[in-house]
VEXKOL-609605 format. One line per 4 residues: number of its first residue (from 0); for each residue x, y, z of N, C-alpha, C. Coordinates in steps of 0.1 Angstrom, whole numbers. Example, Ala and Ser with C-alpha at 12.3 -4.5 7.8 and 13.67 -1.06 7.14 Angstrom:
residues 2
0	132 -57 78 123 -45 78 132 -33 78  128 -22 71 137 -11 71 129 0 79
***
This chain:
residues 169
0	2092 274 856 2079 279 857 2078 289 869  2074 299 870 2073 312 879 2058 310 887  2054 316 895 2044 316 904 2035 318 897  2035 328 892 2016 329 882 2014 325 876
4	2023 311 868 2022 302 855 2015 291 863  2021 288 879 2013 279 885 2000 283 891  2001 294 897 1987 299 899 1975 299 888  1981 300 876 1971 301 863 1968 290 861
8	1977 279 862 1978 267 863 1964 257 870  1965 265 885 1961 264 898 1947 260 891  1943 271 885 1931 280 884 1925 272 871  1933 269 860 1925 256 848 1923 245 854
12	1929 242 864 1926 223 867 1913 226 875  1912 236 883 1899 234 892 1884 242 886  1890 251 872 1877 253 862 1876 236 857  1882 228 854 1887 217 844 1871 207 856
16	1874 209 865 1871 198 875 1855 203 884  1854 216 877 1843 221 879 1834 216 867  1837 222 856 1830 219 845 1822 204 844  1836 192 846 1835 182 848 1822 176 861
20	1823 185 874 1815 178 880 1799 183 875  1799 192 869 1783 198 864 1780 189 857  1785 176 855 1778 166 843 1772 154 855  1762 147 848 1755 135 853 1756 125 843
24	1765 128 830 1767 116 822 1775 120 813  1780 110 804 1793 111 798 1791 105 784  1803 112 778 1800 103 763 1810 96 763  1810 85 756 1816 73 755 1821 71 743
28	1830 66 742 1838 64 721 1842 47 725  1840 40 724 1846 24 726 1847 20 712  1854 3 710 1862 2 703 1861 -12 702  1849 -18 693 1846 -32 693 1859 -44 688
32	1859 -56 695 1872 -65 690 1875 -65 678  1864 -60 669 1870 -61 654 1871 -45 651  1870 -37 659 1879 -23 655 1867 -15 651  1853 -16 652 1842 -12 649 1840 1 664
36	1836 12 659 1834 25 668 1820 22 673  1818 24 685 1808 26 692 1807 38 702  1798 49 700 1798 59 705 1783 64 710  1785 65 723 1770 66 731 1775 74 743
40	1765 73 759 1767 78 769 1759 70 781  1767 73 790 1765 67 805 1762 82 813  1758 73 823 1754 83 837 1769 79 843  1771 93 846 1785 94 857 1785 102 866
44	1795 97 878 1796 108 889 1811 106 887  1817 113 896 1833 112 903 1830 116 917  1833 105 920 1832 101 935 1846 101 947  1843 107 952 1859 107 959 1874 106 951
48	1877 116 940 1881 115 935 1887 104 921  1871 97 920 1874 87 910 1859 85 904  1861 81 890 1853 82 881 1847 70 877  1831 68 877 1823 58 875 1813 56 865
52	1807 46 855 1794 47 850 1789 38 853  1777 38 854 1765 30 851 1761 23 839  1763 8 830 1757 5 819 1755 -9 820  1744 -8 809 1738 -23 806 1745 -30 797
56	1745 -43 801 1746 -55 788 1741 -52 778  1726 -44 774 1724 -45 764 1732 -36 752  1738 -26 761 1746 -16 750 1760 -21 743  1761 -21 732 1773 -27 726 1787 -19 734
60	1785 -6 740 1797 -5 749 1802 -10 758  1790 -15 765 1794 -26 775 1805 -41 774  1797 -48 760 1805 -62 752 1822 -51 748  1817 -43 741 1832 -33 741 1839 -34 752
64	1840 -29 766 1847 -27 776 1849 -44 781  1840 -51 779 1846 -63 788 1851 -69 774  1858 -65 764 1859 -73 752 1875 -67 750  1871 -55 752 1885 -46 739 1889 -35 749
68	1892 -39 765 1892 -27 774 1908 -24 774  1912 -24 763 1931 -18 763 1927 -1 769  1920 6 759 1922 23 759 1908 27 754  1901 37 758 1886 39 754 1888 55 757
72	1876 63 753 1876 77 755 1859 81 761  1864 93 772 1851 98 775 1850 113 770  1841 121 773 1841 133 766 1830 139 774  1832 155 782 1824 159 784 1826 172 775
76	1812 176 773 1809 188 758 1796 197 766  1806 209 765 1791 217 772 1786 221 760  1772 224 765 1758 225 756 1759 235 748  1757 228 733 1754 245 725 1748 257 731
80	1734 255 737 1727 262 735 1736 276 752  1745 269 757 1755 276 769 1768 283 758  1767 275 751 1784 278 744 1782 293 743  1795 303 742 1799 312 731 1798 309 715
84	1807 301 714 1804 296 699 1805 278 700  1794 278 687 1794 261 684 1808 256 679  1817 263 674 1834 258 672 1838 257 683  1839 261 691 1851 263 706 1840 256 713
88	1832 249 718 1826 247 731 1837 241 732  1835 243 756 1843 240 759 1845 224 761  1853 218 761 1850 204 763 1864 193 772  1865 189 780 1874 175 784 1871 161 781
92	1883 156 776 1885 144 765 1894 138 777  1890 124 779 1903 118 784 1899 103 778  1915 96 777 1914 84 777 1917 76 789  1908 66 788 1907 56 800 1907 39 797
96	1908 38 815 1906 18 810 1898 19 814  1884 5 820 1877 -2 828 1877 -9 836  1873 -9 844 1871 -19 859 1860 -23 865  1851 -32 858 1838 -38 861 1841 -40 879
100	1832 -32 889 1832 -36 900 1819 -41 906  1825 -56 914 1812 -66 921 1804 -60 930  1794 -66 931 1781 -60 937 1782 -61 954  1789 -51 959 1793 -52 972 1790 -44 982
104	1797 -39 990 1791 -29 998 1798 -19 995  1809 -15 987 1811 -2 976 1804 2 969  1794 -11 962 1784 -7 949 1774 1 956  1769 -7 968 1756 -2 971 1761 18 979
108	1772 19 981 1777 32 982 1777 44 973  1782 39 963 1781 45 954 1767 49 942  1762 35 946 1745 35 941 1737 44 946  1736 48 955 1730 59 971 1736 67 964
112	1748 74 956 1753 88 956 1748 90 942  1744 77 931 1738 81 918 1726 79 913  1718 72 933 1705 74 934 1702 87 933  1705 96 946 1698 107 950 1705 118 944
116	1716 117 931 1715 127 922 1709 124 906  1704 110 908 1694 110 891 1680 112 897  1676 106 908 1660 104 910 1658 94 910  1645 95 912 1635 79 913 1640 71 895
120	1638 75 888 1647 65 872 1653 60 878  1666 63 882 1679 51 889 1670 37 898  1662 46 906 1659 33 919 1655 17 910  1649 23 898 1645 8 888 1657 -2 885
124	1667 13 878 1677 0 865 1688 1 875  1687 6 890 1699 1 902 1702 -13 905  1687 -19 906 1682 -37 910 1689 -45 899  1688 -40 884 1684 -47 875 1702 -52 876
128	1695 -67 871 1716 -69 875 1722 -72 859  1716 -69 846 1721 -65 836 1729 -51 837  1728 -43 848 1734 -32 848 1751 -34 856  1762 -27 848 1771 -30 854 1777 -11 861
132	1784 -17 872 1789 -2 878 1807 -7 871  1812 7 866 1824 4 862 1834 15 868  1840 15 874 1855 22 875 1867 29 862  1862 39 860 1871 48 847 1886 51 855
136	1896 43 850 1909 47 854 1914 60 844  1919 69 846 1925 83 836 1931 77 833  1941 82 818 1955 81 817 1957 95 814  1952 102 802 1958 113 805 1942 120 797
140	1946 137 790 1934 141 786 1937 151 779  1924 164 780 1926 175 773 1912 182 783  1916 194 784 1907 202 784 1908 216 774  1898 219 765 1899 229 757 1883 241 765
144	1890 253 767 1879 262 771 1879 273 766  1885 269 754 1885 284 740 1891 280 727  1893 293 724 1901 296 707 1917 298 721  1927 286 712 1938 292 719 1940 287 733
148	1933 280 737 1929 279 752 1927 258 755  1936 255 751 1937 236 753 1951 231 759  1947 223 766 1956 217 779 1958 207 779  1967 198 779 1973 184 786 1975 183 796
152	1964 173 797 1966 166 814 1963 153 820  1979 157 823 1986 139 822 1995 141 837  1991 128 842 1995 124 861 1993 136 871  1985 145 870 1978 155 873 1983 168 873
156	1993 167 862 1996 182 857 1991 182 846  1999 201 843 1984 207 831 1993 213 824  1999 209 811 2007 224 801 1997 224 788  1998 238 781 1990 244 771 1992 238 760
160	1988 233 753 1990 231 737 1989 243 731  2002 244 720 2003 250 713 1996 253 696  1997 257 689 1994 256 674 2000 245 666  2013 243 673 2023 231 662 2019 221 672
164	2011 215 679 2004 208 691 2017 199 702  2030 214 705 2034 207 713 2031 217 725  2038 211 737 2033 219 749 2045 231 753  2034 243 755 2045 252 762 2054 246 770
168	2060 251 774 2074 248 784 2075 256 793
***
């Protein structure tokens, strides 16, 4: 790979990680013990380089992740009404695990950073202890930001998917 393959390179992971941080919540695909789809969204940040939601007991994603937490998917999708076109919006897909984390002095850290970027809403369902704070581990993903234009990214490198959906070289 030559200098401006990495430079170009350089340059999708930190559009990839921009896009990403303009969101305040995520979509969620989980995967009930008997193989049943559950597809919703959480409030998220990525916080010092790691990735978190906020969810209740009451949501069947929640019984999903403490039930069937092998592999799950998140999805960030920019907005039609931003897109170029409703085919290509741009979008990052990654699969992940879970890591229910205890109500400590990490939680309350991280609660402060997804206070004072939701607002007064958070300060209610922050208390409420049906709410769980979770740890999104990556494994790998995609970022697509066109026609022509989709990426694999796996242990924090980035190659192009192709048409026959293998990766340039």
């Amino acid at each position: 790979m030559n200098r401006k393959e990495m430079l170009n390179k350089d340059v999708i992971l930190k559009e990839c990680e921009e896009f990403i941080q303009s969101f305040k919540s995520v979509v969620l695909g989980t995967v009930s013990k008997d193989g049943e789809i559950d597809v919703t969204y959480a409030p998220h940040f990525k916080i010092d380089g790691e990735h978190y939601i906020y969810i209740s007991e009451i949501g069947d994603h929640c019984t999903n992740l403490k039930e069937n937490n092998q592999k799950f998917e998140i999805l960030f999708l920019e907005d039609e009404a931003k897109a170029l076109s409703t085919i290509a919006r741009k979008r990052a897909r990654f699969n992940v695990t879970a890591e229910f984390l205890p109500r400590d002095e990490k939680f309350e850290k991280i609660m402060d950073i997804f206070e004072k970027n939701i607002g007064e809403t958070f300060k209610i369902i922050r208390k409420m202890t049906d709410f769980h704070l979770v740890k999104l581990h990556i494994i790998d993903g995609r970022y697509v930001k066109g026609f022509g234009q989709a990426y694999l990214l796996k242990n924090g490198t980035i190659s192009q998917i192709t048409g026959d959906r293998k990766t340039h070289k």
